[in-house]
TORNUNU-646289 format. One record per residue (C-alpha): residue number from 1; residue in three letters; x, y, z. Coordinates in steps of 0.2 Angstrom, whole numbers, always signed. Example, Ala and Ser with C-alpha at 12.3 -4.5 7.8 and 13.67 -1.06 7.14 Angstrom:
<rs>
nr_rest_X_Y_Z
1_ALA_+62_-22_+39
2_SER_+68_-5_+36
</rs>
This chain:
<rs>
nr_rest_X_Y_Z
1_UNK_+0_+0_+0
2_UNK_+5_+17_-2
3_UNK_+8_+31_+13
4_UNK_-9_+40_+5
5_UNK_-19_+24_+7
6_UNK_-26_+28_+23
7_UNK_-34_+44_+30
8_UNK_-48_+45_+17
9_UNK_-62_+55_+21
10_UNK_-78_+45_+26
11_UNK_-94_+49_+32
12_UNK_-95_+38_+45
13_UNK_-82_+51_+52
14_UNK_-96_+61_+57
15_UNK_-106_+48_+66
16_UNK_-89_+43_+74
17_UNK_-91_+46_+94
18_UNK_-73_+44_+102
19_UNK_-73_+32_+114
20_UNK_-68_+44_+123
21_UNK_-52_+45_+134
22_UNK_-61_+45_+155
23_UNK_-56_+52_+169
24_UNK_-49_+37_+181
25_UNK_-56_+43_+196
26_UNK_-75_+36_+193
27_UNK_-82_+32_+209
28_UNK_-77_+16_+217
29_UNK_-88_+2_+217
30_UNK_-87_-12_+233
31_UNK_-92_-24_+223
32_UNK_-99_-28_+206
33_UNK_-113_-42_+201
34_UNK_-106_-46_+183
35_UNK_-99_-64_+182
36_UNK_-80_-67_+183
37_UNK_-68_-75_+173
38_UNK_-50_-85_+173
39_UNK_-40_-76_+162
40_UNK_-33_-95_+157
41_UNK_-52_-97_+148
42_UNK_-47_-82_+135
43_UNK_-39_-92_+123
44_UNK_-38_-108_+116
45_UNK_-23_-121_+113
46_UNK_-13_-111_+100
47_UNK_-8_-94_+110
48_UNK_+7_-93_+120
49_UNK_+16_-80_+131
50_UNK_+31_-75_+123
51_UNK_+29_-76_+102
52_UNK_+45_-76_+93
53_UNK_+49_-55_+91
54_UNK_+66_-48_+82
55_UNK_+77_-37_+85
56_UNK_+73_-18_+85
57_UNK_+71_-12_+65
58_UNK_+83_+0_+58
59_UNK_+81_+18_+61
60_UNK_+70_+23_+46
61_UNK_+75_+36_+31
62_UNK_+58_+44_+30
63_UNK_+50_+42_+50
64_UNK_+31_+40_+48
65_UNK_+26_+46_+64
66_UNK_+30_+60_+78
67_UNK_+39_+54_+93
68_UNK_+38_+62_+112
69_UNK_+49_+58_+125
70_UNK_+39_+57_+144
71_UNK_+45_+61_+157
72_UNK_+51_+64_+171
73_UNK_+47_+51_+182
74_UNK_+41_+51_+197
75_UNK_+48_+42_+211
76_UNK_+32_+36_+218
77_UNK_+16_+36_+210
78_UNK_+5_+51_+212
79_UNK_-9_+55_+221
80_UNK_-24_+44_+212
81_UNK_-11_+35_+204
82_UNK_-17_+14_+211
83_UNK_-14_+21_+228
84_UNK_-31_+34_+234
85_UNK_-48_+30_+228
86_UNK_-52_+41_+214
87_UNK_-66_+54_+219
88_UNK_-70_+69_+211
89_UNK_-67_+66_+192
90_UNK_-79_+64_+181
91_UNK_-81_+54_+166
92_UNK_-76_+64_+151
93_UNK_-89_+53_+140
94_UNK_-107_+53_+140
95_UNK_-109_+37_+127
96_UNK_-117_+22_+131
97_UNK_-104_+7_+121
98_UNK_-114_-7_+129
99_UNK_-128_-19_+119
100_UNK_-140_-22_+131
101_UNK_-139_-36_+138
102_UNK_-124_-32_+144
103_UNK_-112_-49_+141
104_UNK_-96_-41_+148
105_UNK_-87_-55_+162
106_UNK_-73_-48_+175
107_UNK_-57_-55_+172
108_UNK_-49_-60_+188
109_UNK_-37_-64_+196
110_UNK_-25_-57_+183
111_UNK_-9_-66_+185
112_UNK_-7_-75_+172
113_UNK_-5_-72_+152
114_UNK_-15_-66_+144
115_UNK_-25_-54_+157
116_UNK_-6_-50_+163
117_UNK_-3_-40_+144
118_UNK_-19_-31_+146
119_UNK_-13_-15_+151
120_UNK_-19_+0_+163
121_UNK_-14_+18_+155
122_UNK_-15_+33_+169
123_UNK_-13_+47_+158
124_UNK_-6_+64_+166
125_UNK_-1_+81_+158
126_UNK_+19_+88_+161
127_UNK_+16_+95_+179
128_UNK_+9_+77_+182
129_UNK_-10_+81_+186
130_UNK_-20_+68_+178
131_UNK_-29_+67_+163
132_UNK_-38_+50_+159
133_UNK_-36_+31_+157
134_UNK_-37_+21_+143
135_UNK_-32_+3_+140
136_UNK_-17_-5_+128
137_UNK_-9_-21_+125
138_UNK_+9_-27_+125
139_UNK_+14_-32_+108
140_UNK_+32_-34_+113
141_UNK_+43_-35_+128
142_UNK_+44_-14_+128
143_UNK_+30_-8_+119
144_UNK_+11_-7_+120
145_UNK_-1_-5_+108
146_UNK_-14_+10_+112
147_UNK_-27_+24_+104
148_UNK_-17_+39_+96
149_UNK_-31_+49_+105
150_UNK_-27_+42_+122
151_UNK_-7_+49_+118
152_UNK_-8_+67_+109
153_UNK_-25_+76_+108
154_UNK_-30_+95_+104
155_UNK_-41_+96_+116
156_UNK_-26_+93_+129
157_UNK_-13_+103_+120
158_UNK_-5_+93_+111
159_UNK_+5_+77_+120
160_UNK_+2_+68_+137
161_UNK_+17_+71_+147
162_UNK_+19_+52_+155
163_UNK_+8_+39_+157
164_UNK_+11_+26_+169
165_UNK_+10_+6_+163
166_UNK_+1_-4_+175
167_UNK_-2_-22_+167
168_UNK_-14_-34_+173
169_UNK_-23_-21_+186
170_UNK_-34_-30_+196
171_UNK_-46_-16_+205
172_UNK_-33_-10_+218
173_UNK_-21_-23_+218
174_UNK_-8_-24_+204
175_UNK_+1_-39_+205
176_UNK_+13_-36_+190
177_UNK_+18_-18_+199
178_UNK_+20_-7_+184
179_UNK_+32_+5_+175
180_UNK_+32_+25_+167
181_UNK_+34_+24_+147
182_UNK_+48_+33_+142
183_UNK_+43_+39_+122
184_UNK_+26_+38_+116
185_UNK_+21_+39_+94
186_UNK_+8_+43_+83
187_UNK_+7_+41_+65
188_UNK_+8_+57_+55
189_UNK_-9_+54_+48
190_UNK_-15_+56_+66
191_UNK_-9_+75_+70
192_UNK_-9_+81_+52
193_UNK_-27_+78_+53
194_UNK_-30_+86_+71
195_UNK_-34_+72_+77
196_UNK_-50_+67_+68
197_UNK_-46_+56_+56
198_UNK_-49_+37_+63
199_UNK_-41_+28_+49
200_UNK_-27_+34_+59
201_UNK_-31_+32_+77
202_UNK_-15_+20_+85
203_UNK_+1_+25_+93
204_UNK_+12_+16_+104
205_UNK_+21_+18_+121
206_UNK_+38_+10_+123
207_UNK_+45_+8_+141
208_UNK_+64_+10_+145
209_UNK_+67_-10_+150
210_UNK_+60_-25_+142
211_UNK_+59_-32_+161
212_UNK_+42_-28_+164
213_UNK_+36_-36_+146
214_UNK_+47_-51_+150
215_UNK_+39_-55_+166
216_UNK_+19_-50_+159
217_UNK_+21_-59_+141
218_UNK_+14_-51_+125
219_UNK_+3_-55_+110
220_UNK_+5_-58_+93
221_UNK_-1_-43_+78
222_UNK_-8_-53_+63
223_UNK_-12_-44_+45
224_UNK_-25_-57_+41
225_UNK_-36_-57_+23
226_UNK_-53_-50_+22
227_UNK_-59_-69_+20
228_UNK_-51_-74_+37
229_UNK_-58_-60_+45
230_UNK_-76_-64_+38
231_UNK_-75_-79_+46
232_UNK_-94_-84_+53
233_UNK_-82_-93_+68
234_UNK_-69_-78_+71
235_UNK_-74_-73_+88
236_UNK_-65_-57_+89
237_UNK_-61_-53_+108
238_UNK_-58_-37_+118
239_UNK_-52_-36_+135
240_UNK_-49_-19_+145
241_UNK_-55_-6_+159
242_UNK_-71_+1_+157
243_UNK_-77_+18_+166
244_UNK_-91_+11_+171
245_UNK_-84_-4_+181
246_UNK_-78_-4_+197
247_UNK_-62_+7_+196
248_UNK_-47_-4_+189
249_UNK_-56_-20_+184
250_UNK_-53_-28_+169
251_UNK_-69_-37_+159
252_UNK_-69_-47_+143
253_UNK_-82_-48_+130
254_UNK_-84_-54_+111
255_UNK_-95_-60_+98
256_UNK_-96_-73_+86
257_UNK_-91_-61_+72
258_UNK_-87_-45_+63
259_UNK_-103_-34_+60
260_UNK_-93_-29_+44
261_UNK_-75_-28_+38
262_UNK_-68_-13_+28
263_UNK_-51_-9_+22
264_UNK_-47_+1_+36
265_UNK_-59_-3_+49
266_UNK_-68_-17_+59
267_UNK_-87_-13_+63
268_UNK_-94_-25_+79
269_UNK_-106_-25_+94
270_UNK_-95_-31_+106
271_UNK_-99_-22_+123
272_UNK_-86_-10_+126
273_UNK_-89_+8_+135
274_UNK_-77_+22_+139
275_UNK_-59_+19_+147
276_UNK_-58_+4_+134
277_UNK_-48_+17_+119
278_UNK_-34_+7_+115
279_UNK_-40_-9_+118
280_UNK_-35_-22_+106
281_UNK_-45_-34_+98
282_UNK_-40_-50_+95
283_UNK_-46_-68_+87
284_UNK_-51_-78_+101
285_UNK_-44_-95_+94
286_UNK_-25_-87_+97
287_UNK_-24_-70_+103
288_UNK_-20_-65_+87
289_UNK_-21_-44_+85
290_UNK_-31_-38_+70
291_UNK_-39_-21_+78
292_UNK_-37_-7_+90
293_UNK_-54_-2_+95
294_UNK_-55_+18_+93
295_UNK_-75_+23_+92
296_UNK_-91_+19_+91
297_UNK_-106_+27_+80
298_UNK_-122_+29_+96
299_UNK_-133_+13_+98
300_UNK_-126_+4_+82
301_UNK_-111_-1_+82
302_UNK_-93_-2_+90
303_UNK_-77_+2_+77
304_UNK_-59_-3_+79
305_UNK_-45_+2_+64
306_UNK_-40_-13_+56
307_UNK_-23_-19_+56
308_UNK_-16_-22_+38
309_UNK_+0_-21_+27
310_UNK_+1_-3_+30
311_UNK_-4_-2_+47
312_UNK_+13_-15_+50
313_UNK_+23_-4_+41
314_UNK_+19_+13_+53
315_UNK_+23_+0_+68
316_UNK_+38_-7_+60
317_UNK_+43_+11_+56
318_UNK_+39_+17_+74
319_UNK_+48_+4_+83
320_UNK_+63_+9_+70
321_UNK_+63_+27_+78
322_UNK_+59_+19_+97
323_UNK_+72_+4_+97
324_UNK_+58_-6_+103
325_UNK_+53_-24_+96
326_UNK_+36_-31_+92
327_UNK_+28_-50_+86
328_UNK_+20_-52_+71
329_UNK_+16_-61_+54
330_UNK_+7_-59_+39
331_UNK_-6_-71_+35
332_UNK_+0_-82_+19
333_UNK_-11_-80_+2
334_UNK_-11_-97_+0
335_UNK_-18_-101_+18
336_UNK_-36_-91_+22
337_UNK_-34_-79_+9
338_UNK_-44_-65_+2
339_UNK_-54_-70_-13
340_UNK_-50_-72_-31
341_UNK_-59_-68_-46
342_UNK_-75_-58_-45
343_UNK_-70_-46_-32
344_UNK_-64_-49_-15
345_UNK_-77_-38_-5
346_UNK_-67_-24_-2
347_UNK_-74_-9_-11
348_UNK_-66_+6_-19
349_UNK_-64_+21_-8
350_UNK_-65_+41_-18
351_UNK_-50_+50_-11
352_UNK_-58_+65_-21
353_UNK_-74_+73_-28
354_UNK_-70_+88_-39
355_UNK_-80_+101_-37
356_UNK_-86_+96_-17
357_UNK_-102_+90_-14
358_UNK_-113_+106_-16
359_UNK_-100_+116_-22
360_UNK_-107_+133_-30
361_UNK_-95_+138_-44
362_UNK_-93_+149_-58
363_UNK_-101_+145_-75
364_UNK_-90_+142_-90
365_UNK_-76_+126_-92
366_UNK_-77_+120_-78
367_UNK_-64_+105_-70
368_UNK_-75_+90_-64
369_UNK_-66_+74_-58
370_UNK_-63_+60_-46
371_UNK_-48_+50_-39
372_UNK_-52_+35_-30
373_UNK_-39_+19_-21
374_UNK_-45_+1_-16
375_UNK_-35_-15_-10
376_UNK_-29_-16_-29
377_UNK_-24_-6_-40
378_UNK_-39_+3_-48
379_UNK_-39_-3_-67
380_UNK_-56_+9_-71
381_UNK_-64_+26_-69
382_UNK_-80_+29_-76
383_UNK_-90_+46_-74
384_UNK_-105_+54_-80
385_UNK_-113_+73_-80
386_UNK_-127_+72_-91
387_UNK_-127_+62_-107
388_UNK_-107_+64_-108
389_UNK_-96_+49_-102
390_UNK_-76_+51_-98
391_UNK_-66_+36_-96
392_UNK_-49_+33_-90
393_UNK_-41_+18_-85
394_UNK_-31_+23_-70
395_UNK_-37_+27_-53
396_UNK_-42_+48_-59
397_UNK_-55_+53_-70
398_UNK_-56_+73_-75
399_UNK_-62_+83_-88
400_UNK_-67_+101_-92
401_UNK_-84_+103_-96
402_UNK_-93_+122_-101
403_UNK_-107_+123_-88
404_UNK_-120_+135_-89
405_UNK_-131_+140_-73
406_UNK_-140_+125_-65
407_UNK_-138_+113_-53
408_UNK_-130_+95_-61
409_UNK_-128_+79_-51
410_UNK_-112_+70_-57
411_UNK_-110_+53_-53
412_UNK_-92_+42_-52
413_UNK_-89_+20_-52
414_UNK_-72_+15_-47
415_UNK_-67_-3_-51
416_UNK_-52_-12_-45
417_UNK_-43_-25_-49
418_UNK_-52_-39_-38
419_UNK_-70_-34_-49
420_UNK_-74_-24_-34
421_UNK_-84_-9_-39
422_UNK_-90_+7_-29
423_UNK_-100_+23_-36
424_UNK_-103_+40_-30
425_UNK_-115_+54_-33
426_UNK_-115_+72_-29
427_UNK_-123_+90_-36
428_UNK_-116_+105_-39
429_UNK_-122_+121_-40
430_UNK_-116_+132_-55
431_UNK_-117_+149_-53
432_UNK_-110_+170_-53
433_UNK_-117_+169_-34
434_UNK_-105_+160_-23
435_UNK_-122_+161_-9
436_UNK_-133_+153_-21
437_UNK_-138_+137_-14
438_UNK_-149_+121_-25
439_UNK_-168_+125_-17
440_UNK_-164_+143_-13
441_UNK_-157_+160_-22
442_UNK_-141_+169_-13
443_UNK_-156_+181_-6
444_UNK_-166_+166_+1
445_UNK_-179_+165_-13
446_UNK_-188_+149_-13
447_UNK_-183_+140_-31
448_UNK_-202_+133_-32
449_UNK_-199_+123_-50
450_UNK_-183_+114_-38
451_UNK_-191_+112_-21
452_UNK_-208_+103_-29
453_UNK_-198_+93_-42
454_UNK_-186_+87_-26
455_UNK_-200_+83_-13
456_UNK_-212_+76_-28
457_UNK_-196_+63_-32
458_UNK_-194_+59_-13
459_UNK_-213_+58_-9
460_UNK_-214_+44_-25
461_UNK_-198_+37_-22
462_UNK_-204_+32_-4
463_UNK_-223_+27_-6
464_UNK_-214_+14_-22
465_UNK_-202_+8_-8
466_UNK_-213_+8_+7
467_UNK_-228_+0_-2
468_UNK_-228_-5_-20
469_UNK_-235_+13_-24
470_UNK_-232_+19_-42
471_UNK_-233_+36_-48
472_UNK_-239_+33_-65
473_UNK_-248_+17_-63
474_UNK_-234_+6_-69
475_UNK_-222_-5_-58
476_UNK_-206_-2_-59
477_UNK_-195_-17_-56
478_UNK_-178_-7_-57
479_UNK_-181_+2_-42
480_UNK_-181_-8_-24
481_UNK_-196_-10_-16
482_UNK_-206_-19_+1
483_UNK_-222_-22_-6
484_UNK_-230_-29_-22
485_UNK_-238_-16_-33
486_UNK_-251_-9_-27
487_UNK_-259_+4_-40
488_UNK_-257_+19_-41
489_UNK_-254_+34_-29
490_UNK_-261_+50_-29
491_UNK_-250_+66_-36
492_UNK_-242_+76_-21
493_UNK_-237_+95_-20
494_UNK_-235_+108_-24
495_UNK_-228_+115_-10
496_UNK_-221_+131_-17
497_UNK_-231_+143_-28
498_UNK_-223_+158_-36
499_UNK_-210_+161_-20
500_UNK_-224_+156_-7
501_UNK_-223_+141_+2
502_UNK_-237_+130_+9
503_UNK_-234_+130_+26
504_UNK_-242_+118_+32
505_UNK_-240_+104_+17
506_UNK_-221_+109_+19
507_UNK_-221_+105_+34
508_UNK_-232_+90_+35
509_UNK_-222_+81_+20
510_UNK_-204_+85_+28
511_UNK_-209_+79_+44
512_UNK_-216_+62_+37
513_UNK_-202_+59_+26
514_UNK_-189_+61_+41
515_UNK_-198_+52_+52
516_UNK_-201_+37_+40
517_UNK_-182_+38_+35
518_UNK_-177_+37_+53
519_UNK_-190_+20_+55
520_UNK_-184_+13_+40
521_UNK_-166_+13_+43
522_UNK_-164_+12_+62
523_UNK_-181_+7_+70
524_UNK_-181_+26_+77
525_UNK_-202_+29_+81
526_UNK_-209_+44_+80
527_UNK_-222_+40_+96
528_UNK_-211_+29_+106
529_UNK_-219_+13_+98
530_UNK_-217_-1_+85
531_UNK_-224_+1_+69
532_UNK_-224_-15_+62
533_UNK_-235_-11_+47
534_UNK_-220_-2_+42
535_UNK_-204_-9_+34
536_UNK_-189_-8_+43
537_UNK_-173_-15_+42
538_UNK_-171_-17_+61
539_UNK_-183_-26_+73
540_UNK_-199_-17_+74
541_UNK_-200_-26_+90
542_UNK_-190_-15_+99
543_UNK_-192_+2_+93
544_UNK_-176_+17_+97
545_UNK_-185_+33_+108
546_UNK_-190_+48_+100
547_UNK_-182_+62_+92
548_UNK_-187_+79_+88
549_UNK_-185_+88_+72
550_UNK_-176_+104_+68
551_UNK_-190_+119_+63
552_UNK_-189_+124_+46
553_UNK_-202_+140_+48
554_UNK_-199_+152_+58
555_UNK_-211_+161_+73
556_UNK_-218_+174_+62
557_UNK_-222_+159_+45
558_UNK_-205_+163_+36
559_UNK_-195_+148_+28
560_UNK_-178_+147_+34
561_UNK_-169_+142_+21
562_UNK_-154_+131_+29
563_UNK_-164_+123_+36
564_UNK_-175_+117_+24
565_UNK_-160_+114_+11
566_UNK_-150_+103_+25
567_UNK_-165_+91_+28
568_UNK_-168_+91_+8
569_UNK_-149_+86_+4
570_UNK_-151_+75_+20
571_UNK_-166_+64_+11
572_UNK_-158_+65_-5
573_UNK_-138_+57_+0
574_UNK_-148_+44_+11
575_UNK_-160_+40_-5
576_UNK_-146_+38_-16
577_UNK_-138_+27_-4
578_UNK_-152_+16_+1
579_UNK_-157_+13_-19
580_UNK_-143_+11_-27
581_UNK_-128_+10_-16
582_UNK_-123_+29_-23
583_UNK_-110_+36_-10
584_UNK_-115_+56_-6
585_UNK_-95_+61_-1
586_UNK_-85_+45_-12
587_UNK_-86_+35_+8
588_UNK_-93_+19_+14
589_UNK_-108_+19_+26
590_UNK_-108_+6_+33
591_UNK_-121_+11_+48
592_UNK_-134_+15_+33
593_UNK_-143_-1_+25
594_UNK_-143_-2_+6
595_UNK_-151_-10_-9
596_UNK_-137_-7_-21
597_UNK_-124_-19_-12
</rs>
């Protein structure tokens, strides 16, 4: 892979909740009703304490990662530090990580490997006052595996300034004593983005002696194929300290199997919760690493960045700079690799979308393209504005094309060299206002001929989905839908007349097409209760509370205009998604269900 592989942009970015680094002084708990577990259960016959590691890599000629040293040390721990029940922090993190039921099981005691690499983070700033905790792994005799959040944040200034290595914690006791990291790193990718890029959301700690490591054991990183990882059987593990646990407990849950595997990500509902950044996630059968879990997206799903080629690379380059030593392999193409011809699963990702989604730009030539990078090499770009096709057989596409005023959906396919194929769509307003906007002028002029033609589509596209519906009494098997045909419906709008809305149609048919969206996909009711007449893609069994809807008139009757364009554009990316697989920004989205898979 090459070093621009990772940090594309995704929308899943912005349903991304860090799990976020907590406080470690959560109130104390005497005692905690969860089951308990040997930490000898974890694994099967094949892991082992101490996998074959090498000696330290050669200093690298381009470093791929910033390095801080910690320090100084303190000659006993401070105040908080395992020695003084936390007690007025509180947890930085308001997000629930848990699927109820809750199928999380104490680990303890914690002497033995592998609970005894499952590491305890205090985090503290320079003058030692604490920050946070967050959990990490040893994946080496000097070096654990953690969250690049848990070691350089904006919201901190910038670096931690020590953290202190306790593995195996067991509530107050630490039988394994514990250490002060001496360097800590993060990929480049991690503080050139500010810290909100995902893709990149690793870094390592790497302690002064391998004495600690030798006496606690470590496990084993594996780059394993998409096929391994797909496996129905995987059992992908997590172990670590959640917040909401007795204060320095360890628990362990998992799951059968991966909700979804990306390039660059591992989607699961494994029960995790806050405190529990950094944790690794490993394949239950061996211990094997594949993921660090970074994030969740609320009530859906749980993500950890997946560990491939690249991702190896960044640690072998890190441990070059460190001097530190970590265990790993590569799975073997022969063994349980990924997939041959006719795609392996992995889809394209768009790097870029030229102009942006929603751009306003000037009329005349104008320079419309995409670039987009997969698993394989991309071997063919494809793109459309209008009737007029451009082709290239790299992985960029880009033309000039002379645009007059409107507004023009272009729309992108990306194929790779496995058969894998991934399409997006986006509109793009051409015009001499830069305020101009797709349903309203630069003034906030209602474009009526825009807004009815928009809702009209939405309103048909959803009563055809929803119910076999047709709009001109014929069915129409290219589009998806959840019923049989069932006639034909009658014509909606208008909503706009001249520049006059309907208020109360407006506001009637946004507020039923949100609230059916948010049933569909999610199971979201709009009263609190199922709706099983409706199709959803969840169970309709267990409907998600309700939410409230942004206003899109104001006190006195007047549109407001940003409003009503963001829940337009909202309904039309998720459409396009749910129909046809048509990603709005070139990402994946996996938390959205779609037709067009």
């Amino acid at each position: 892979m090459s070093a621009t592989q990772r940090g594309v942009p995704r929308a899943v970015v912005a349903v991304l909740v860090f799990l976020m680094v907590v406080a470690s002084s959560v109130p104390a708990v005497a005692s905690d009703p969860g089951a308990e577990t040997d930490s000898l259960e974890w694994l099967g016959t094949e892991g082992v304490k101490h996998p074959p590691v090498g000696p330290p890599p050669p200093m690298p000629e381009e470093p791929f990662g910033y390095v801080h040293e910690l320090g100084p040390l303190p000659a006993e721990p401070p105040s908080g530090g395992g020695s003084t029940p936390p007690n007025d922090k509180q947890e930085q993190g308001d997000y629930q990580y848990v699927f109820p039921p809750d199928e999380r099981t104490r680990v303890t005691p914690t002497y033995d490997f592998p609970a005894s690499a499952v590491v305890f983070l205090e985090l503290y700033d320079s003058l030692m006052f604490e920050l946070g905790q967050c959990s990490g792994t040893f994946i080496g005799p000097d070096v654990i595996l953690t969250a690049a959040h848990c070691l350089w944040d904006p919201i901190w200034g910038g670096w931690i300034g020590n953290a202190r290595v306790v593995p195996g914690k067991d509530g107050w006791s630490e039988p394994h004593g514990y250490e002060y990291a001496s360097w800590a790193w993060v990929p480049s990718g991690w503080r050139n983005s500010l810290g909100t890029d995902p893709d990149w959301d690793w870094g390592l700690l790497k302690l002064p002696t391998r004495a600690l490591g030798n006496r606690v054991g470590w496990f084993q990183i594996g780059v394993l194929s998409t096929a391994s990882l797909r496996d129905p059987q995987f059992y992908p593990t997590i172990a670590g300290y959640p917040a909401d646990k007795p204060y320095g407990t360890m628990w362990l849950s998992f799951k059968q199997a991966f909700l979804g595997v990306e390039p660059f990500l591992l989607y699961h509902d494994i029960d995790v919760y806050d405190g529990q950044s950094g944790a690794a996630v490993w394949r239950r059968s061996d211990g094997v690493i594949v993921g660090v879990l970074i994030a969740e997206a609320p009530g859906r799903f749980n993500v950890a960045s997946r560990i491939d080629r690249e991702f190896l690379e960044r640690l072998l380059n890190a441990c070059g700079q460190l001097g530190c030593s970590i265990s790993y392999f590569v799975e073997s193409a022969g063994g349980s690799g990924g997939g041959g011809g006719g795609g392996n699963g992995i889809k394209p990702v768009f790097d870029s979308l030229t102009p942006g989604p929603f751009s306003v730009v000037a009329p005349g030539q104008i320079t419309i393209g995409a670039s987009a990078h997969s698993d394989s090499a991309v071997v063919s770009m494809t793109m459309l504005i209008g009737d007029r096709e451009f082709n290239s057989n790299t992985n960029t596409v880009s033309a000039q094309v002379d645009l007059p005023p409107g507004v023009y959906s272009v729309a992108a396919q990306a194929i790779d060299a496995d058969g894998d194929a991934f399409r997006a769509m986006w509109d793009i307003i051409v015009s001499t206002d830069p305020g101009e906007g797709q349903w309203f002028t630069a003034n906030g002029t209602p474009k009526a001929e825009q807004i009815n033609a928009t809702m009209r589509s939405l309103v048909e596209a959803f009563r055809w989905h929803l119910y076999g519906q047709s709009w001109d009494g014929a069915p129409h098997p290219d589009l998806p839908s959840h019923a049989s045909f069932a006639g034909t419906a009658t014509p909606p709008g208008p909503w706009v007349q001249g520049t006059q809305f309907d208020r109360a149609a407006t506001e009637a048919t946004l507020r039923s097409l949100v609230e059916a969206f948010r049933w569909h996909f999610w199971g979201i009711s709009w009263d609190g209760g199922p709706h099983c007449d409706l199709p959803t893609h969840v169970n309709c069994q267990a409907p998600q509370g309700q939410q409230g809807v942004s206003p899109w008139f104001d006190a006195n009757g007047a549109p407001i205009p940003g409003a009503i364009e963001a829940t337009l554009r909202s309904l039309v990316e998720a459409f396009r998604w749910h129909f046809w697989e048509f990603s709005w920004d070139g990402g994946h989205h996996p938390d959205l269900p779609t037709h067009g898979a």
